[in-house]
C-alpha positions, 0 to 999 in steps of 0.5 A, a space after each residue: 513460579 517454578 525456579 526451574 522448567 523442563 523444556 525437554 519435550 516443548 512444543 513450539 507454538 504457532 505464531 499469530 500474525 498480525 493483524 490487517 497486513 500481509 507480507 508479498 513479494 512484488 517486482 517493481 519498476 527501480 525508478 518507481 521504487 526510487 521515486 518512492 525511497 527518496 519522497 519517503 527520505 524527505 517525508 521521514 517516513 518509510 517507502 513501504 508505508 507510502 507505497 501503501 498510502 498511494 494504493 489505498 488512495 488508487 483504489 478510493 479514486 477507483 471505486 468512487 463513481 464518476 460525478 456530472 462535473 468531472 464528466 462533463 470536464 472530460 467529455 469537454 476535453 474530449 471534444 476539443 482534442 477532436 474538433 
């Protein structure tokens, strides 16, 4: 190791980014955002998290296909608003 380096024509490299998270900007409704800071308070853990945490469980539910119970819940549920 050199007691000494000469910095005078360095480069700054670039940075590398982490891996499997992206920084957004998005526009929430404040009592969504509310909602979330407060469950997260009481949770100990951090809002961004749990905002994640519940998309991520959204789009479980969403890609999973519809089984004959929960259709045949709906269809019930249906047919007794309608009869």
């Amino acid at each position: 190791m050199k007691k000494e380096y000469d910095f005078e024509n360095a480069k700054r490299g670039p940075v590398i980014p982490s891996q499997g998270k992206t920084r957004i900007t998005i526009f929430l409704d404040d009592d969504i955002l509310e909602a979330f800071r407060s469950r997260a308070e009481e949770a100990g853990r951090g809002y961004q998290t749990m905002i994640n945490d519940a998309l991520r469980m959204y789009l479980g539910k969403a890609s999973r296909p519809v089984d004959e119970e929960t259709l045949r819940r709906v269809i019930r549920e249906e047919l007794k608003k309608t009869g």
